[in-house]
N, C-alpha and C positions, 0 to 999 in steps of 0.2 A: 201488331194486334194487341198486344197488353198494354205498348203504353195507351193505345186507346182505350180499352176496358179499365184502364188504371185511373181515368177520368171519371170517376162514380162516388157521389156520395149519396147515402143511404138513410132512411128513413120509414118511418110506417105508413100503408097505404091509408090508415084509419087511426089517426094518432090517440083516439080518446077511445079505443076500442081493442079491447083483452083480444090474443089471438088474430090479429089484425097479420097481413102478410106483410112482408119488408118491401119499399118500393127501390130499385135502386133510380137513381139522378143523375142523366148524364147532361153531357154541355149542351148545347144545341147545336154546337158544330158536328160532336159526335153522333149526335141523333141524325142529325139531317146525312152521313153518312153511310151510317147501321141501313136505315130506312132506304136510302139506295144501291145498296149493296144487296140485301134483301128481299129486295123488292125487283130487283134486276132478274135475281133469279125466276122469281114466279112466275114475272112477264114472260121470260124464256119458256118455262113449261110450260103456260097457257096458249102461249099462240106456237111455239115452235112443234109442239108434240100432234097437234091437231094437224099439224102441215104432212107430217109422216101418215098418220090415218088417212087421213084425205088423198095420197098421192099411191098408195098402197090399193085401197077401195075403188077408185076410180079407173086407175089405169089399167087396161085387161096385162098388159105385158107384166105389170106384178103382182098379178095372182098366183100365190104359189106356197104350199105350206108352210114354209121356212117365213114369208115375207108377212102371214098371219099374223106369227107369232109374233112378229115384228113390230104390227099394229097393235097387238091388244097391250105388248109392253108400253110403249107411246099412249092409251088407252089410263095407264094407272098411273104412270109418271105422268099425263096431264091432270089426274084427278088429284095425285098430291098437290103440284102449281097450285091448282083451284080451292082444291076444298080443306090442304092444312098450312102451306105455307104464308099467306096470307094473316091468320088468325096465329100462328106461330110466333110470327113477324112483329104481330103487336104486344104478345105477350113476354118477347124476350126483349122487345126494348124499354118497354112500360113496366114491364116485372109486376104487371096487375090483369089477372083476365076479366075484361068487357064482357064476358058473354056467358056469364050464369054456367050452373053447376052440370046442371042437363049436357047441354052443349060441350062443356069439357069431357065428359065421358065418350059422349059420340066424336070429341077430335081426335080422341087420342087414341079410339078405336081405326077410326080412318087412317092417322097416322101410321098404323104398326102393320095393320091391313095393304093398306097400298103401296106400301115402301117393299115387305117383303113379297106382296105381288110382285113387283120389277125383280127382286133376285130369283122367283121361281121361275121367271121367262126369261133372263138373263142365262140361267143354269139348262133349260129346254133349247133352247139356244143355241150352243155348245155344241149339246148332244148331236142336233141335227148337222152342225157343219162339221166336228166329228166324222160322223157316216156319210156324210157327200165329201170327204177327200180321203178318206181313208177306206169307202167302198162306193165309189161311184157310178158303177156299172148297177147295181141292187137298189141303188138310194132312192131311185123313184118312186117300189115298190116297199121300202120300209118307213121312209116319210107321208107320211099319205095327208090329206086332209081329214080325214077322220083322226089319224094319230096327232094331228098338229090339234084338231080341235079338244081331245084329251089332255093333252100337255097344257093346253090353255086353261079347260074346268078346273083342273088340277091348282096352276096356278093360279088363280082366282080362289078356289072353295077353301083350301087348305089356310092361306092367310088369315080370310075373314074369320073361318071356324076356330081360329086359333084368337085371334084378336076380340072377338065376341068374349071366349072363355078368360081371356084377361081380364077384360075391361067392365063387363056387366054378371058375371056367376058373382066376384069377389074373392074364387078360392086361390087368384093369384096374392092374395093378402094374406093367407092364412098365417097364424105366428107373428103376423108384423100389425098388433092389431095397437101396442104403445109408440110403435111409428107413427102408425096413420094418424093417429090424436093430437101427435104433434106437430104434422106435416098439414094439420087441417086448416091451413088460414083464412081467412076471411079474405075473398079476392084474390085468393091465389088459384090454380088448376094443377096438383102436384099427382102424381097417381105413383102409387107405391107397390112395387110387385116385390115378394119373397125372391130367396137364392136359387130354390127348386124352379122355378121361373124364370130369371136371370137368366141360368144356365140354359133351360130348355130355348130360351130366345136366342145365346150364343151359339148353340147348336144346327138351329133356322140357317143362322147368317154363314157357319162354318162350313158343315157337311156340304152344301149348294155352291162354294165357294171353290173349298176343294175339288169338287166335279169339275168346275171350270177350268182350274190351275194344271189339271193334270192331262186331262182333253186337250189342250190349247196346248201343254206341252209336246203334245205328239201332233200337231200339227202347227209347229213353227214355222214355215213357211208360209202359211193363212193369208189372204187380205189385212195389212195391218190395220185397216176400220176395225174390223171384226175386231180383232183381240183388244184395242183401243174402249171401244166399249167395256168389256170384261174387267179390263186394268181401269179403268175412270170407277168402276161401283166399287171394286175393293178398294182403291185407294181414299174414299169418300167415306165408305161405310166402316172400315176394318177402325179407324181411332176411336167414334161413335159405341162402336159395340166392345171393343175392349175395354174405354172406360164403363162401361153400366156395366160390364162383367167384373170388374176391380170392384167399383165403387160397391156393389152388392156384397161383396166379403171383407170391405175397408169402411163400414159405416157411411156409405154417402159421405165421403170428403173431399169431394172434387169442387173444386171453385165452381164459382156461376158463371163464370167468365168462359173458364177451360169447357166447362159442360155447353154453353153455346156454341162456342167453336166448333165443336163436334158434331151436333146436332146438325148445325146447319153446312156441314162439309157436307154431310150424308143428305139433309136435302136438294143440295144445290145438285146430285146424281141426275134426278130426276129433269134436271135442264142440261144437261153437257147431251145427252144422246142425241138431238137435233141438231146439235153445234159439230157433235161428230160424224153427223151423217153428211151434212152439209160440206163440210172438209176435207171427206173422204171417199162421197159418194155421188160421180158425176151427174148419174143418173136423178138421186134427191135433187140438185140443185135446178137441171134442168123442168123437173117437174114442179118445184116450188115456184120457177120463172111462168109455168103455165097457169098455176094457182092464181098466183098474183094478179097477175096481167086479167086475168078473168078468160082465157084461153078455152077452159074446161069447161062454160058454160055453151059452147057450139057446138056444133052436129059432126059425131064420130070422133070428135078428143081422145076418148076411152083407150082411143086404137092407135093413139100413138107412139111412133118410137123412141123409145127414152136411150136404149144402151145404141154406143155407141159401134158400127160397122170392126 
């Protein structure tokens, strides 16, 4: 990977223009690369995550609290696919945002929004197979679908409310107000959050993290899907958010290169989960084979049996 990013020469997006942003230049072997690499991913979360919703919703045999929650994570990891990696995609390889100032605020809201939606449902997640191996006899009675529907508003309201408060108050800038003036380029889409923020977002990624770590440790034994999951977001997320927690107390000195990397480890999260399910869960695939085929659209599908005898 570096010596690919080592391929870049650099230049202004607006050369006859104070404040203009830096474009970097890659070869076009490397572009044509980045862009399927990139791009591989998002196609992954746009059609793969809808395949989970779909076989979830439809099939009565997986209606079940647990399998909700399941949906509505598939739910945010396809809205990231959709609606940031795409637009991400062009700005880390073009190192210029197309799509005006407006539009970066609301990406980057989305961004921060839907990503840590997936770790709040990943971490709900837990909980529930937690209490169904470690008290199975009661589980029916303390997972409930009301409970499951909680764990969901939760995961949903908390993100966005936190993401709005970054991205559109501005008091996540507070103190950093001779950053922002120089991080303002022209064509650029850079969003600059204070340490008090930094931390608070390491925090998000941490506490949810550790729930899982420790939950999962008392039930090693689990379906290795399961824990496969939990291992794929920290391993994706955990580089990502340790550099923005460095970089916030080391002056932003992370290369552009190293800081891509990261970023798009942490989005590519958002596409492994159907690839993990697919691999690991006989049931998804058999139902993906009914999707496909157009199986679901005839009388009584719903009532199929997916697990196996």
């Amino acid at each position: 990977l570096r010596a690919v990013f080592s391929q870049i020469t650099l230049q202004l997006c607006y050369e006859n223009m104070n404040g203009s942003c830096i474009k970097a230049l890659y070869s076009s072997g490397v572009r044509v690369i980045l862009y399927m690499v990139f791009g591989f991913g998002a196609v992954l979360a746009v059609f793969g995550n809808p395949l989970v919703v779909i076989s979830i919703l439809h099939f009565k045999q997986l209606h079940s609290p647990a399998n909700f929650l399941i949906a509505s994570l598939a739910s945010a990891d396809f809205l990231v696919g959709i609606s940031v990696m795409p637009f991400s995609m062009v700005r880390s390889i073009e190192s210029y945002w197309y799509f005006g100032d407006t539009f970066c605020s609301l990406h980057s809201c989305w961004d921060a929004a839907f990503c840590y939606s997936s770790l709040f449902h990943l971490c709900f997640i837990s909980i529930d197979r937690c209490i169904a191996v470690t008290d199975p006899l009661v589980y029916p009675t303390k997972f409930t679908v009301s409970v499951s529907g909680i764990c969901i508003s939760i995961s949903w309201t908390l993100p966005l409310v936190y993401s709005s408060a970054v991205f559109y108050t501005g008091i996540s800038a507070k103190g950093m107000e001779s950053l922002v003036g120089g991080l303002n380029w022209v064509g650029g889409c850079q969003v600059v959050v204070n340490q008090d923020w930094i931390l608070m977002s390491f925090l998000l990624f941490f506490i949810p993290t550790l729930v899982m770590i420790i939950l999962y440790s008392k039930i090693f034994l689990l379906n290795i899907a399961t824990k496969q999951n939990h291992l794929a977001f920290v391993i994706s997320w955990l580089p990502y958010t340790m550099d923005t927690l460095i970089d916030a107390y080391m002056g932003f000195i992370t290369p552009a290169y190293i800081y891509e990397i990261c970023c798009w480890g942490a989005y590519y999260n958002s596409a492994l989960n159907p690839l993990i399910y697919a691999l690991f869960y006989p049931w998804f695939r058999k139902a993906i084979k009914l999707i496909l085929s157009g199986e679901i659209l005839k009388g009584h599908s719903s009532t199929t049996t997916l697990f196996s005898e």
